[in-house]
Biopython code that builds the backbone (N, CA, C, O; Angstrom):
import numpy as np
from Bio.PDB.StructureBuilder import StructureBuilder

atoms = [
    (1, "UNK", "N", (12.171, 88.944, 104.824)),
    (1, "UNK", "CA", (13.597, 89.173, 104.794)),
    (1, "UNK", "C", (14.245, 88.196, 103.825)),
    (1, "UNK", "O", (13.943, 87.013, 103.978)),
    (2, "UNK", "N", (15.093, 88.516, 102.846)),
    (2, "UNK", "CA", (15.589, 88.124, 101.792)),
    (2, "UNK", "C", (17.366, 87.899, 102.315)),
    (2, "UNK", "O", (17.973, 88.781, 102.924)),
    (3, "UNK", "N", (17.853, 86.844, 102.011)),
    (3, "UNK", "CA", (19.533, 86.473, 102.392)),
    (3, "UNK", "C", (19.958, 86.087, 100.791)),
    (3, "UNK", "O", (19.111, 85.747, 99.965)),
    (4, "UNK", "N", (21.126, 86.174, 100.548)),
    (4, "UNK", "CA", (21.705, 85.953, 99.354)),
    (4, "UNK", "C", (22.358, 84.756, 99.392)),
    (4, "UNK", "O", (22.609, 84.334, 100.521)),
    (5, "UNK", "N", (22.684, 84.128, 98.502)),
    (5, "UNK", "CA", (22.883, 82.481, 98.072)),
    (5, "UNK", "C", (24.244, 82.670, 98.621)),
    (5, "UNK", "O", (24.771, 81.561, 98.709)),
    (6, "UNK", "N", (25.174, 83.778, 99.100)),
    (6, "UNK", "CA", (26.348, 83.445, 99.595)),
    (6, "UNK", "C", (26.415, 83.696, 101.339)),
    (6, "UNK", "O", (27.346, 83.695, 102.144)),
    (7, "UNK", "N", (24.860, 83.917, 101.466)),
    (7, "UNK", "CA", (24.498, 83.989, 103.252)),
    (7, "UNK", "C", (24.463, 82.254, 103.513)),
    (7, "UNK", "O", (25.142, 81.576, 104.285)),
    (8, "UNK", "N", (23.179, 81.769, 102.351)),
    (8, "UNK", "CA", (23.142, 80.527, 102.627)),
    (8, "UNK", "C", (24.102, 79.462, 102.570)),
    (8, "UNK", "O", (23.987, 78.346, 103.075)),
    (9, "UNK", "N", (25.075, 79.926, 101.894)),
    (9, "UNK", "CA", (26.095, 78.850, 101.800)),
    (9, "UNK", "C", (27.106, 79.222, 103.064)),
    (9, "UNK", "O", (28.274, 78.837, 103.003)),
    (10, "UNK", "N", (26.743, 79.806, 103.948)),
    (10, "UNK", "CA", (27.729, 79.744, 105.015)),
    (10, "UNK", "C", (27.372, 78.664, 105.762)),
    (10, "UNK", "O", (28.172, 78.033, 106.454)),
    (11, "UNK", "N", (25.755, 78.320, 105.618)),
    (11, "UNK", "CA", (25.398, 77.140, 106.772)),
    (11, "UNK", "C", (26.109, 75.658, 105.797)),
    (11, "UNK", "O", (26.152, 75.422, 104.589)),
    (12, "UNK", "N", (26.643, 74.816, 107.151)),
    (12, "UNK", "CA", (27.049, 73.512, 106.553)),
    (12, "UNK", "C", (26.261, 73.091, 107.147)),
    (12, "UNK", "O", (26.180, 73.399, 108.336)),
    (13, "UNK", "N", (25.235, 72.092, 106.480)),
    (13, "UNK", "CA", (24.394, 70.893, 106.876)),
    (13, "UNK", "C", (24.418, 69.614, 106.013)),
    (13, "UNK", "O", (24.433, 69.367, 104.807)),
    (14, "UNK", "N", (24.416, 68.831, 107.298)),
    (14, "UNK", "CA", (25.173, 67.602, 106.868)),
    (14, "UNK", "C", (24.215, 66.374, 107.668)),
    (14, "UNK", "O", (23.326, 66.627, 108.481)),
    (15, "UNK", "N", (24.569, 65.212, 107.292)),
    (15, "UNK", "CA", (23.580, 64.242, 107.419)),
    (15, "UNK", "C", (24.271, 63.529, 108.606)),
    (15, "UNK", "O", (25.485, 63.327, 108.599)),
    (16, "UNK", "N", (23.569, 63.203, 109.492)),
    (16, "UNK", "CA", (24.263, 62.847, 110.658)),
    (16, "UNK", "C", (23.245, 61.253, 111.299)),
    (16, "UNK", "O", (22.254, 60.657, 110.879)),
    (17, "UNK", "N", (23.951, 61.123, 112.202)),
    (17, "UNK", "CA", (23.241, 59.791, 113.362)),
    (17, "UNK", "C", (23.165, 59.660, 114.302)),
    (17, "UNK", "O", (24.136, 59.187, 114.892)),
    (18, "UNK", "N", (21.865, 60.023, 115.091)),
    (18, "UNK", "CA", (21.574, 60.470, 116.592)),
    (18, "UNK", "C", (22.423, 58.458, 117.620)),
    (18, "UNK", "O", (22.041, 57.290, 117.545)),
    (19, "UNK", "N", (23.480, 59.071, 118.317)),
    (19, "UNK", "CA", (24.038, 57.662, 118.962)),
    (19, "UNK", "C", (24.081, 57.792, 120.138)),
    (19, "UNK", "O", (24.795, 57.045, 120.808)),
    (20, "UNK", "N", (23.329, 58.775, 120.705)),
    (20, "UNK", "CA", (22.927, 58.773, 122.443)),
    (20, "UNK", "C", (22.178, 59.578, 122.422)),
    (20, "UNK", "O", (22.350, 60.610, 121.774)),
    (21, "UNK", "N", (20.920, 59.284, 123.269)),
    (21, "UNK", "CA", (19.821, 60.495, 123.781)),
    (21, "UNK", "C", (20.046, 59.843, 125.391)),
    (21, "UNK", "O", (20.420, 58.826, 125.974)),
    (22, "UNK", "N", (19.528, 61.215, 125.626)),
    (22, "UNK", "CA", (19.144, 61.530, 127.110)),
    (22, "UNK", "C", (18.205, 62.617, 127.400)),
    (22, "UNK", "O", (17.877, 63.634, 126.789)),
    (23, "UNK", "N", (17.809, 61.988, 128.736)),
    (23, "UNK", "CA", (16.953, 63.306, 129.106)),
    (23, "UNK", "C", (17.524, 64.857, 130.183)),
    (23, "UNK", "O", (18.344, 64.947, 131.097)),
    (24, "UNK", "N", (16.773, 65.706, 129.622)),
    (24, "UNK", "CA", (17.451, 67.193, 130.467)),
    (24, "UNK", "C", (16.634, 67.303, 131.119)),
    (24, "UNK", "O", (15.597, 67.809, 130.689)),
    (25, "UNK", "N", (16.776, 66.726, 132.918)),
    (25, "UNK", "CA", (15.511, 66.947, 133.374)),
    (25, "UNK", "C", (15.739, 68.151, 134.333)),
    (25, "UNK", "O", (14.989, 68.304, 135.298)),
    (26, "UNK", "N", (16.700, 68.952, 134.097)),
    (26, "UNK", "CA", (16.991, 70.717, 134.325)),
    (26, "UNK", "C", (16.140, 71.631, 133.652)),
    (26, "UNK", "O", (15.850, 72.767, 134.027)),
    (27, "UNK", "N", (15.735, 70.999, 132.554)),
    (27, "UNK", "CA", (14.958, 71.972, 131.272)),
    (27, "UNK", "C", (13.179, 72.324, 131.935)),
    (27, "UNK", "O", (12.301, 71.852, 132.657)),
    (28, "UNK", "N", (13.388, 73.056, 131.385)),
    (28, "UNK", "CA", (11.718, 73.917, 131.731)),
    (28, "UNK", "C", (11.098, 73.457, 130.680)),
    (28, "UNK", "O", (9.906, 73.731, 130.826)),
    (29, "UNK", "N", (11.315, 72.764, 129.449)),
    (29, "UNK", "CA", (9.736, 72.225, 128.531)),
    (29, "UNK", "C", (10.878, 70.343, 128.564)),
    (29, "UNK", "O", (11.801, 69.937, 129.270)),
    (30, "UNK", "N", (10.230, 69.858, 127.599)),
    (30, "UNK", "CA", (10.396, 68.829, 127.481)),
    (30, "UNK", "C", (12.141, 68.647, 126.545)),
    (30, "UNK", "O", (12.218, 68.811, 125.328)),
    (31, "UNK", "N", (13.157, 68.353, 127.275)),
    (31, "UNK", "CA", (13.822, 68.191, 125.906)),
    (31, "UNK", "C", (14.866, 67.292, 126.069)),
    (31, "UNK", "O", (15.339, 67.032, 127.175)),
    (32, "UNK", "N", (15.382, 66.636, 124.670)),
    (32, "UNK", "CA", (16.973, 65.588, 124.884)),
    (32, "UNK", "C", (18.023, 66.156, 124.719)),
    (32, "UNK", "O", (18.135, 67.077, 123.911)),
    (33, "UNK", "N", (18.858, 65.783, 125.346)),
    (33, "UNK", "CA", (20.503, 65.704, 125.004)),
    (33, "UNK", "C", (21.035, 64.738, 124.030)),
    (33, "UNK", "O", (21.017, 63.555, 124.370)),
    (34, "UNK", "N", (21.427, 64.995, 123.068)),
    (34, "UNK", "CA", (22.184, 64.046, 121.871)),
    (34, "UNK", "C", (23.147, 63.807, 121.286)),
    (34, "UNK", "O", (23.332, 64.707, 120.466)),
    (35, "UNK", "N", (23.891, 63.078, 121.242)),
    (35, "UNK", "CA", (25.506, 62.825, 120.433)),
    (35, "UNK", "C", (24.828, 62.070, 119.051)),
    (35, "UNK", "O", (24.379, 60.946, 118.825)),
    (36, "UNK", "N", (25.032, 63.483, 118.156)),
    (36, "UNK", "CA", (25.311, 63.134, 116.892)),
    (36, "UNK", "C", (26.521, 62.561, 115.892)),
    (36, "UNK", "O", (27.449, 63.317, 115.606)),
    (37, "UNK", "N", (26.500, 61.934, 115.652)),
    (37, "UNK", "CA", (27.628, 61.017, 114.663)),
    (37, "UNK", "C", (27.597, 61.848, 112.677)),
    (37, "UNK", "O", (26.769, 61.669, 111.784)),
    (38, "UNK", "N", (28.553, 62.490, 112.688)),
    (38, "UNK", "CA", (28.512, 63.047, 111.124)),
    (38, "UNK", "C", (29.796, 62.465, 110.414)),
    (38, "UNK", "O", (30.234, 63.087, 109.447)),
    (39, "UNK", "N", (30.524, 61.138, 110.895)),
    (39, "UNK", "CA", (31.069, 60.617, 109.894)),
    (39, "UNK", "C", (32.647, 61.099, 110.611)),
    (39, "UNK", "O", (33.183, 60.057, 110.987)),
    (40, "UNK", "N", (33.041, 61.628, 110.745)),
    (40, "UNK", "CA", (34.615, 62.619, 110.951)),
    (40, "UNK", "C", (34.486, 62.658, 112.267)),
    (40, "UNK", "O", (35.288, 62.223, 113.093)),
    (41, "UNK", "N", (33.226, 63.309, 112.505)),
    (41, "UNK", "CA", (33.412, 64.012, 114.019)),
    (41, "UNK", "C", (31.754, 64.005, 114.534)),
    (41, "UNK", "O", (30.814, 63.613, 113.843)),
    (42, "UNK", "N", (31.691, 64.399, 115.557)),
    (42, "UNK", "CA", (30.660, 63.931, 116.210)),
    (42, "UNK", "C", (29.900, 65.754, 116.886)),
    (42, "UNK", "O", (30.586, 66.770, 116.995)),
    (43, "UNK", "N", (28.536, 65.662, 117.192)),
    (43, "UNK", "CA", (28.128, 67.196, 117.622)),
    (43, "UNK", "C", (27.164, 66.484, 118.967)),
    (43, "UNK", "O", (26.667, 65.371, 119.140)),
    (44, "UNK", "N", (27.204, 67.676, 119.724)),
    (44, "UNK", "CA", (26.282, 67.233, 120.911)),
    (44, "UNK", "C", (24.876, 68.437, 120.337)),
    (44, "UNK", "O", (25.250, 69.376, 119.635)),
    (45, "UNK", "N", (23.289, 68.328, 120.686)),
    (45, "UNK", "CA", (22.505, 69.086, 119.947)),
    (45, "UNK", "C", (21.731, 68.674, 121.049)),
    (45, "UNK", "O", (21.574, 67.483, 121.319)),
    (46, "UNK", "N", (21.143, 69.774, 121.828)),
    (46, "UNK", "CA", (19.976, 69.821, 122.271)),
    (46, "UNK", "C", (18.754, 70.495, 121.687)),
    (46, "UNK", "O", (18.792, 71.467, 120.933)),
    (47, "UNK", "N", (17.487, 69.774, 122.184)),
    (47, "UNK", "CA", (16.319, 69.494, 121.014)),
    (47, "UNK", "C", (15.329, 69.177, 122.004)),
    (47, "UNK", "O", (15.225, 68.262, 122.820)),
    (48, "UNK", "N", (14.300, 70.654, 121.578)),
    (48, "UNK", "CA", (12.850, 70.351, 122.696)),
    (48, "UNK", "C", (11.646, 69.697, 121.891)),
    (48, "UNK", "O", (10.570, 70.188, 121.550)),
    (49, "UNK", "N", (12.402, 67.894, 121.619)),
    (49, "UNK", "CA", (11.649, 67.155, 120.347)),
    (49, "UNK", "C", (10.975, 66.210, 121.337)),
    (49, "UNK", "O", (10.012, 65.511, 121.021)),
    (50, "UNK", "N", (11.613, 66.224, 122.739)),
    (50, "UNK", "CA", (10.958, 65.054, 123.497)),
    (50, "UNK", "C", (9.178, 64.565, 123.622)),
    (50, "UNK", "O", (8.888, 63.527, 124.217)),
    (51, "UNK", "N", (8.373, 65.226, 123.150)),
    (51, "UNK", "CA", (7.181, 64.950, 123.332)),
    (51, "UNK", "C", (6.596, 64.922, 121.400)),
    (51, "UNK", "O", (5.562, 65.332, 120.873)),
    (52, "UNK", "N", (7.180, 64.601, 121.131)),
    (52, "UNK", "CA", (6.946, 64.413, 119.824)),
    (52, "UNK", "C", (7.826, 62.707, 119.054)),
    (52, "UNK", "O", (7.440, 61.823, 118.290)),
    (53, "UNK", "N", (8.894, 62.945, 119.679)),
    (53, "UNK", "CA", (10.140, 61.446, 119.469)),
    (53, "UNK", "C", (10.185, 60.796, 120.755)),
    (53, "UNK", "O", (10.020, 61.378, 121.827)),
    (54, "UNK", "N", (10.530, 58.945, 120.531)),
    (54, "UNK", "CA", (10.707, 58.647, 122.026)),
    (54, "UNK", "C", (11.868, 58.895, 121.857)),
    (54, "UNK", "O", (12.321, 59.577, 120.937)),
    (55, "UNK", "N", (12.696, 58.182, 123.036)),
    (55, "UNK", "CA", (14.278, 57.783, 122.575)),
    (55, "UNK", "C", (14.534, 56.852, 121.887)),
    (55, "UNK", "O", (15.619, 56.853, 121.306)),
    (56, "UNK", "N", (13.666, 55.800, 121.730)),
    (56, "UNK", "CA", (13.598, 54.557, 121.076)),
    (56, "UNK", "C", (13.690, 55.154, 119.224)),
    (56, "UNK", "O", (14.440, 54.721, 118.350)),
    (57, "UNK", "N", (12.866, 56.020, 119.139)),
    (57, "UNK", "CA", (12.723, 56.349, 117.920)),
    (57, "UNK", "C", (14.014, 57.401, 117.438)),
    (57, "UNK", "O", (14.508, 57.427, 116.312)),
    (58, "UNK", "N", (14.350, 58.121, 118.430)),
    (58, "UNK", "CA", (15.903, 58.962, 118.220)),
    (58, "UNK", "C", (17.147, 58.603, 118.149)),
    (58, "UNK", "O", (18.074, 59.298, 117.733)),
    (59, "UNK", "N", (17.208, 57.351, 118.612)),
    (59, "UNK", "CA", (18.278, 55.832, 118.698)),
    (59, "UNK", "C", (18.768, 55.990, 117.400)),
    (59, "UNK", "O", (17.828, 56.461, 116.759)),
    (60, "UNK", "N", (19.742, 55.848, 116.664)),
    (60, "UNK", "CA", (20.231, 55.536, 115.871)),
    (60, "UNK", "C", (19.170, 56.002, 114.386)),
    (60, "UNK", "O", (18.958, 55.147, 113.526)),
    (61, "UNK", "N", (18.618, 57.336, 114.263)),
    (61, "UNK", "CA", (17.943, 57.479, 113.541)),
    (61, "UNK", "C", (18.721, 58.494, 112.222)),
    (61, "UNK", "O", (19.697, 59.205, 112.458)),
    (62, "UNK", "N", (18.368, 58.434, 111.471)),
    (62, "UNK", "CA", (19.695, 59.617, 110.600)),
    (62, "UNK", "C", (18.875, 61.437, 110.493)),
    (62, "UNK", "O", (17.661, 61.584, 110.347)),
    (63, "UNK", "N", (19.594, 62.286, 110.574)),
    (63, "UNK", "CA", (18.775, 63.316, 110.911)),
    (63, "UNK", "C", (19.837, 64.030, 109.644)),
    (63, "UNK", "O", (20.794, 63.722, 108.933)),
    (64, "UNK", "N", (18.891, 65.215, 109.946)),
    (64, "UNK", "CA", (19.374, 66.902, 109.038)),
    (64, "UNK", "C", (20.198, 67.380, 109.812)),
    (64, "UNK", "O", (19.953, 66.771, 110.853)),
    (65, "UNK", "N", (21.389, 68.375, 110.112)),
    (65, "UNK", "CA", (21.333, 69.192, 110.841)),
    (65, "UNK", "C", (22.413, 70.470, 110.174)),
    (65, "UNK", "O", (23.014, 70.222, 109.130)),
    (66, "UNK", "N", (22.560, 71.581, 110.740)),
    (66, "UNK", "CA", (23.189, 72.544, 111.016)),
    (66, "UNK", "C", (24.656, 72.398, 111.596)),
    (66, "UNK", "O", (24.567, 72.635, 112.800)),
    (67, "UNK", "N", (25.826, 72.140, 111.294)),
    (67, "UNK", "CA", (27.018, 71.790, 111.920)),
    (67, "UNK", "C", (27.865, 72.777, 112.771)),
    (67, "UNK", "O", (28.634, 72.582, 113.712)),
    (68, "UNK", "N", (27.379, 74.143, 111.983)),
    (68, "UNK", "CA", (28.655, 74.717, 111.729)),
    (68, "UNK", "C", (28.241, 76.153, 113.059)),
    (68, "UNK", "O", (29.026, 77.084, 113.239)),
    (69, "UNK", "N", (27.154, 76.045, 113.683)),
    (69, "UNK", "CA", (26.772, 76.964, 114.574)),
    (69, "UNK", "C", (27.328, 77.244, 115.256)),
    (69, "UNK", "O", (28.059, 76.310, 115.583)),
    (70, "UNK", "N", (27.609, 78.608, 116.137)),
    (70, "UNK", "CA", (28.378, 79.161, 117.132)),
    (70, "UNK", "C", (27.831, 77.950, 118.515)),
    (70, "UNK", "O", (26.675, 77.767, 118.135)),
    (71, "UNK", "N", (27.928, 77.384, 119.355)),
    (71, "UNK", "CA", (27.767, 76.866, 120.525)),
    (71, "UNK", "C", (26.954, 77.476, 121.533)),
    (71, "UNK", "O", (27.324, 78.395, 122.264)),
    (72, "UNK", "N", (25.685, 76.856, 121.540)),
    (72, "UNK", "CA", (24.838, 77.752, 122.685)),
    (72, "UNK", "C", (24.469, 76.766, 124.024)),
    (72, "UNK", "O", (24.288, 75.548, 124.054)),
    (73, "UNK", "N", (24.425, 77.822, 125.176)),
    (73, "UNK", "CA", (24.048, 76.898, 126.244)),
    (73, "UNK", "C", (22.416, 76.724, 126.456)),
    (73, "UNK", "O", (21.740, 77.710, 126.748)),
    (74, "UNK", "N", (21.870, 75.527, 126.307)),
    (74, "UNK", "CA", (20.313, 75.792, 126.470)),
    (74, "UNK", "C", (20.435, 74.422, 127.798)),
    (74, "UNK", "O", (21.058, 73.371, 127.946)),
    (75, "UNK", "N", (19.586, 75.105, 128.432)),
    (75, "UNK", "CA", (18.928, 74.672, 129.990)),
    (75, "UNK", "C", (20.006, 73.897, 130.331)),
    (75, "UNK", "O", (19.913, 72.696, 130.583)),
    (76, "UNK", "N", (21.358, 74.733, 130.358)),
    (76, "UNK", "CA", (22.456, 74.251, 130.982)),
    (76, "UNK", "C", (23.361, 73.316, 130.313)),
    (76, "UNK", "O", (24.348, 72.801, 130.837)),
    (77, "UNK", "N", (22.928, 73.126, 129.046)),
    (77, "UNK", "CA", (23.894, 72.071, 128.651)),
    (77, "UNK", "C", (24.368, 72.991, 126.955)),
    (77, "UNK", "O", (23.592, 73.733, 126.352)),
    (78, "UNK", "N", (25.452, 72.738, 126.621)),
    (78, "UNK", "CA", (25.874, 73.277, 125.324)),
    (78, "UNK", "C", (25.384, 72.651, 124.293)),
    (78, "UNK", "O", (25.447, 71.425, 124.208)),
    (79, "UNK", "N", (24.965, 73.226, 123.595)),
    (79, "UNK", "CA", (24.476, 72.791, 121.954)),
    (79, "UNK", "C", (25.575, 73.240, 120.886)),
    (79, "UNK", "O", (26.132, 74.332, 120.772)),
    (80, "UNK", "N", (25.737, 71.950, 120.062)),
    (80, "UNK", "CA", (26.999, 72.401, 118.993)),
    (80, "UNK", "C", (26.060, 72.021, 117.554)),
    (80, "UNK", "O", (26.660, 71.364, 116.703)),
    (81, "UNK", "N", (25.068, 72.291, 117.353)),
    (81, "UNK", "CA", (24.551, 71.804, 116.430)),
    (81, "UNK", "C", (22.856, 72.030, 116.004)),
    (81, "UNK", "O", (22.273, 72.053, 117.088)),
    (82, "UNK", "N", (22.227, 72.137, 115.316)),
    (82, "UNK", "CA", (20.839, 72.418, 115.180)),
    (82, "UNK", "C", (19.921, 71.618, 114.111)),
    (82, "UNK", "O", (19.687, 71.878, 112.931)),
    (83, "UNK", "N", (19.385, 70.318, 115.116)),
    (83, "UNK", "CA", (18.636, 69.344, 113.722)),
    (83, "UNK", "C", (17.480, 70.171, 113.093)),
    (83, "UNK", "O", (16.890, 71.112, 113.623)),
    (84, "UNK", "N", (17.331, 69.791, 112.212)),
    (84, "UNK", "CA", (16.208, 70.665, 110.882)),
    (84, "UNK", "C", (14.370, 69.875, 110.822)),
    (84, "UNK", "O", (14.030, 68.732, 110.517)),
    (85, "UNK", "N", (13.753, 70.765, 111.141)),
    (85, "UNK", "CA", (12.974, 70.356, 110.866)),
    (85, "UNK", "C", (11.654, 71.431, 110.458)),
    (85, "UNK", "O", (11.694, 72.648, 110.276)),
    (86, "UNK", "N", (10.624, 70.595, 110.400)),
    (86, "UNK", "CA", (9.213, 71.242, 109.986)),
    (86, "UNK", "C", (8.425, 71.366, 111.259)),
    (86, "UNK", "O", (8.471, 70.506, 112.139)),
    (87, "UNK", "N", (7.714, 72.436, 111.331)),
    (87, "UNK", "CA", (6.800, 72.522, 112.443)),
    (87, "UNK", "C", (5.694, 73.461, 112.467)),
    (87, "UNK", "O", (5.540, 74.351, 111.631)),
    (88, "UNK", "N", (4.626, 73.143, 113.843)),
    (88, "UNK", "CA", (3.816, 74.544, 113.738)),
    (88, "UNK", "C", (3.298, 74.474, 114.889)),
    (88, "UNK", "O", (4.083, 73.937, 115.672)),
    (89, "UNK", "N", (2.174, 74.818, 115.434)),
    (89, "UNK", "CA", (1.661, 74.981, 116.282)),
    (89, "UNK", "C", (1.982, 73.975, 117.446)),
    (89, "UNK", "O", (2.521, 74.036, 118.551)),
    (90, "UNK", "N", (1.229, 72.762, 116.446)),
    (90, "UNK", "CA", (0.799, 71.060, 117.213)),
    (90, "UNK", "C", (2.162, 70.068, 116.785)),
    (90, "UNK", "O", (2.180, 68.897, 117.161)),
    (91, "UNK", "N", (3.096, 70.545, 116.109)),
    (91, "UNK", "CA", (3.489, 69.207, 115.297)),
    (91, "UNK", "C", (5.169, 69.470, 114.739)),
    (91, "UNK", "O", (5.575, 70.253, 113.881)),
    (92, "UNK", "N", (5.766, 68.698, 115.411)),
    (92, "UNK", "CA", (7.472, 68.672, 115.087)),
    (92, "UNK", "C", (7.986, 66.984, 113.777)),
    (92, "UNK", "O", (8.238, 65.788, 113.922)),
    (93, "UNK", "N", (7.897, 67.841, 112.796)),
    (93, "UNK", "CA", (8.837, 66.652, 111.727)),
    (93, "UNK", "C", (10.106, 66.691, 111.360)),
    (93, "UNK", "O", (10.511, 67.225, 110.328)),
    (94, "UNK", "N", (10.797, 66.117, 112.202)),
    (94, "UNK", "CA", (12.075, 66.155, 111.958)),
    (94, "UNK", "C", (12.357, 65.487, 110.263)),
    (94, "UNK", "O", (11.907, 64.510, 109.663)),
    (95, "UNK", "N", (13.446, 66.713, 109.870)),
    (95, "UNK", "CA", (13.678, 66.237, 108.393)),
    (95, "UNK", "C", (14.952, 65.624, 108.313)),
    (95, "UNK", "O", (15.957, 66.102, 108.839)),
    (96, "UNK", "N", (14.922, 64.474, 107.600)),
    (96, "UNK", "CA", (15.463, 63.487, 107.320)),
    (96, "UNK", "C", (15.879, 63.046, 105.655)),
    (96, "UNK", "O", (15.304, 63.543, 104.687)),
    (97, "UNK", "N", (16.731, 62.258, 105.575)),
    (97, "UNK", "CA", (17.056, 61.992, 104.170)),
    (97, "UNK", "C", (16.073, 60.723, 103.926)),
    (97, "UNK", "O", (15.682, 59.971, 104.818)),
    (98, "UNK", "N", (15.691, 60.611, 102.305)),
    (98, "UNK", "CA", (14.533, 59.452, 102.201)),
    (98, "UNK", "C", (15.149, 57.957, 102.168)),
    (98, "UNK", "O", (14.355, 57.052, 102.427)),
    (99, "UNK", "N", (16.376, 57.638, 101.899)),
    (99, "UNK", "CA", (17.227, 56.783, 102.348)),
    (99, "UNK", "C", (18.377, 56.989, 103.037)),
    (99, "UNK", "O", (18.823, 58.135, 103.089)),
    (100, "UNK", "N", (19.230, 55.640, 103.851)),
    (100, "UNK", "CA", (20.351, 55.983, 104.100)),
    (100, "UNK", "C", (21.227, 56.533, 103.851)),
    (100, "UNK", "O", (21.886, 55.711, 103.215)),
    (101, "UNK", "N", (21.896, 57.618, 103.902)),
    (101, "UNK", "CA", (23.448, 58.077, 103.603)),
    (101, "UNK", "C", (24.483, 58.031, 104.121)),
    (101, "UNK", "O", (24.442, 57.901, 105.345)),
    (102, "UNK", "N", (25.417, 58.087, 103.675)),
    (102, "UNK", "CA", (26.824, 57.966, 104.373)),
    (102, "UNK", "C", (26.553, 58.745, 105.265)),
    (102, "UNK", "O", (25.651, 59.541, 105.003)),
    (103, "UNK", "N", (27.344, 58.852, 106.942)),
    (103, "UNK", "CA", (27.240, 60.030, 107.941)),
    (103, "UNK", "C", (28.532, 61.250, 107.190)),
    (103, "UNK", "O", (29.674, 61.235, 106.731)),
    (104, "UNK", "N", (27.639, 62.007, 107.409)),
    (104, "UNK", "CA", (28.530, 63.519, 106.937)),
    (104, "UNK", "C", (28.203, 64.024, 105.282)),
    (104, "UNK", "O", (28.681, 64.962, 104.644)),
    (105, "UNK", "N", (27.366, 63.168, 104.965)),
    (105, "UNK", "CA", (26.975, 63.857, 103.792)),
    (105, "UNK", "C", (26.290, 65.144, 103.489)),
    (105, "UNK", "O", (25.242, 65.512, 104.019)),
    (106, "UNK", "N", (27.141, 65.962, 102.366)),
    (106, "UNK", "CA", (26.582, 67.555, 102.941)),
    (106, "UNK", "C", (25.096, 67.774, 102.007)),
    (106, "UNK", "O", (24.933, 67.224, 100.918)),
    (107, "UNK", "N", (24.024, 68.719, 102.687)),
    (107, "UNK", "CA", (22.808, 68.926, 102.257)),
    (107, "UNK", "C", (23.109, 70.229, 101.578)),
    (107, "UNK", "O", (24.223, 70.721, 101.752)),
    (108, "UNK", "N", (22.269, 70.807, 100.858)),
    (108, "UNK", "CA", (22.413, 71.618, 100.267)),
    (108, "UNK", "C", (21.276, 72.083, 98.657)),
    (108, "UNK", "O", (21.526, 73.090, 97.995)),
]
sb = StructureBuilder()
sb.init_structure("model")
sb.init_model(0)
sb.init_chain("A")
sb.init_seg("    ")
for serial, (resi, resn, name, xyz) in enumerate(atoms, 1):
    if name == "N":
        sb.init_residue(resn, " ", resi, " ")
    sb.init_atom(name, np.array(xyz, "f"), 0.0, 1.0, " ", f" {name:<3s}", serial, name[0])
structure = sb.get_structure()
């Protein structure tokens, strides 16, 4: 399936800073609750990254994400946001910028 460069430019993704995890221990697989920091304004993003990240490592880490998503409820809690990453079978890499950036810097 093929999208056109004016599908993709509807997504805003922007560089953000995970500043609270928690655990969803409502959830049926492993997952956190997170207040992301994007500079302006802030997103809450739930993420079934828990067995792959501690919290120690999700602490204040700078992430990818998706801003601009409709709001979904997953295992009871609302998601305003969708971090980016690589994956497959065995293996979650959250994608990240290769240095620091300002929070809210847009990807693209």
């Amino acid at each position: 399936m093929s999208i056109s460069i004016d599908e993709f430019s509807k997504a805003e993704i922007r560089v953000g800073k995970v500043v609270m995890v928690e655990d969803i221990p409502t959830a049926r697989k492993p997952m956190y609750k997170m207040t992301v920091d994007f500079g302006g304004f802030t997103r809450q993003c739930v993420g079934g990254i828990k067995e792959f990240y501690s919290k120690d490592q999700m602490q204040g880490r700078q992430v990818v994400a998706v801003v601009n998503l409709e709001p979904k409820s997953v295992a009871g809690v609302t998601s305003e946001c969708m971090l980016l990453a690589a994956f497959d079978e065995t293996m979650v890499s959250l994608l990240a910028p290769d240095r620091e950036l300002p929070l809210g810097t847009k990807v693209g």
